[in-house]
N, C-alpha and C positions, 0 to 999 in steps of 0.2 A: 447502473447507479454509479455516478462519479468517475466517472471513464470505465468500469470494469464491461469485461464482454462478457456477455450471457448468452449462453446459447438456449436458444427457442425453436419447440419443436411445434411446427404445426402442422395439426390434424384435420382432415377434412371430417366432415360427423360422419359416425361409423352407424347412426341408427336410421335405417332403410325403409320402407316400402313394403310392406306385404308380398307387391308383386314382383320387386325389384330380390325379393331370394332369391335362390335356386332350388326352391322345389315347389311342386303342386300344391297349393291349398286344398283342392281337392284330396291329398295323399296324406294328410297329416291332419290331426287332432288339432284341435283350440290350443289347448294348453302348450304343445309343441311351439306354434307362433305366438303366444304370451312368455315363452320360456326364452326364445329368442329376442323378441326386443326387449326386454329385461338383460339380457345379458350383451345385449348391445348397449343398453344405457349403462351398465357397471362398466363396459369397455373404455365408454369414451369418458367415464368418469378416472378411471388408470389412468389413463394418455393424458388425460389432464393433471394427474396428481404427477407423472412424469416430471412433465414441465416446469413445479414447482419445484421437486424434488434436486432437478437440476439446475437450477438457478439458487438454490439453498446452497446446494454443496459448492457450487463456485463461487460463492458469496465467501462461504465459511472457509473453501482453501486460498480467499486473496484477503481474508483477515487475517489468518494464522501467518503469510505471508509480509503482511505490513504492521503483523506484532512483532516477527523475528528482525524486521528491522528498524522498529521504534527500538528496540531491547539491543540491539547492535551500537546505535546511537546513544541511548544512553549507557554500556557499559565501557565502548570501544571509544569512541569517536569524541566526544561530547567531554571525557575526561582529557583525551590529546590537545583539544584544542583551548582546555582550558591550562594544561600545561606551558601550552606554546604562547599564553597571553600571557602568563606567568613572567615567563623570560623575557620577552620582550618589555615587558615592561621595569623589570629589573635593568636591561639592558639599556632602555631611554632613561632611568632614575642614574647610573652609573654614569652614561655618558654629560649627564646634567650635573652631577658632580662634579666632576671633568673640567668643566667648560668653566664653569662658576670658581675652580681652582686657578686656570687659567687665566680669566677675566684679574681675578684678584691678582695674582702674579704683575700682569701685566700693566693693574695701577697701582702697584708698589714703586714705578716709579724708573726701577730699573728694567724695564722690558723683556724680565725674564733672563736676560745673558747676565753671565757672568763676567764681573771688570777684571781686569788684569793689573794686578802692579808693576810700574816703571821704579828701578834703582838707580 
């Protein structure tokens, strides 16, 4: 999901063949091979509940992951950088002062310098 890696486990099906056991049909009661593929089928029910399970939990350790750093951003970062727009902008409004000082200066006529008197 959205780049995250999941890991996937697979299973080949774990429910078998009567003959495909290891023991005699002959040696064993009915209910002995009813009690085993039943407990093959709850098997590969687990192995599959696994897979969920592990794909939950990496889901849920790359949210708490990318909460710590939404939560980073807005208490760390996201305050700095609105500091730093701060300044700067102070710093273009001064320097515009500045200039607008200057400009006016400049058509006052005397070009900013100072005249000297001759006696």
């Amino acid at each position: 999901m959205w780049g995250v890696r999941i890991p996937e486990v697979h299973d080949a099906t774990v429910i078998r063949s009567s003959d495909a056991r290891a023991y005699a049909l002959s040696g064993v009661s009915a209910h002995i091979g009813e009690t085993v593929r039943r407990f093959e089928e709850v098997l590969e029910l687990v192995l599959h509940s696994v897979s969920v399970e592990l794909r939950a939990k990496k889901l849920g350790s790359d949210v708490k992951k990318v909460t710590r750093r939404i939560n980073a951003l807005d208490a760390v970062v996201i305050p700095a950088l609105a500091r730093e727009v701060r300044a700067i902008r102070q710093t273009l409004e001064e320097r515009e002062r500045e200039d607008l000082f200057r400009i006016k200066r400049f058509k006052g006529g005397d070009g900013g310098m100072p005249t000297s008197t001759q006696s």
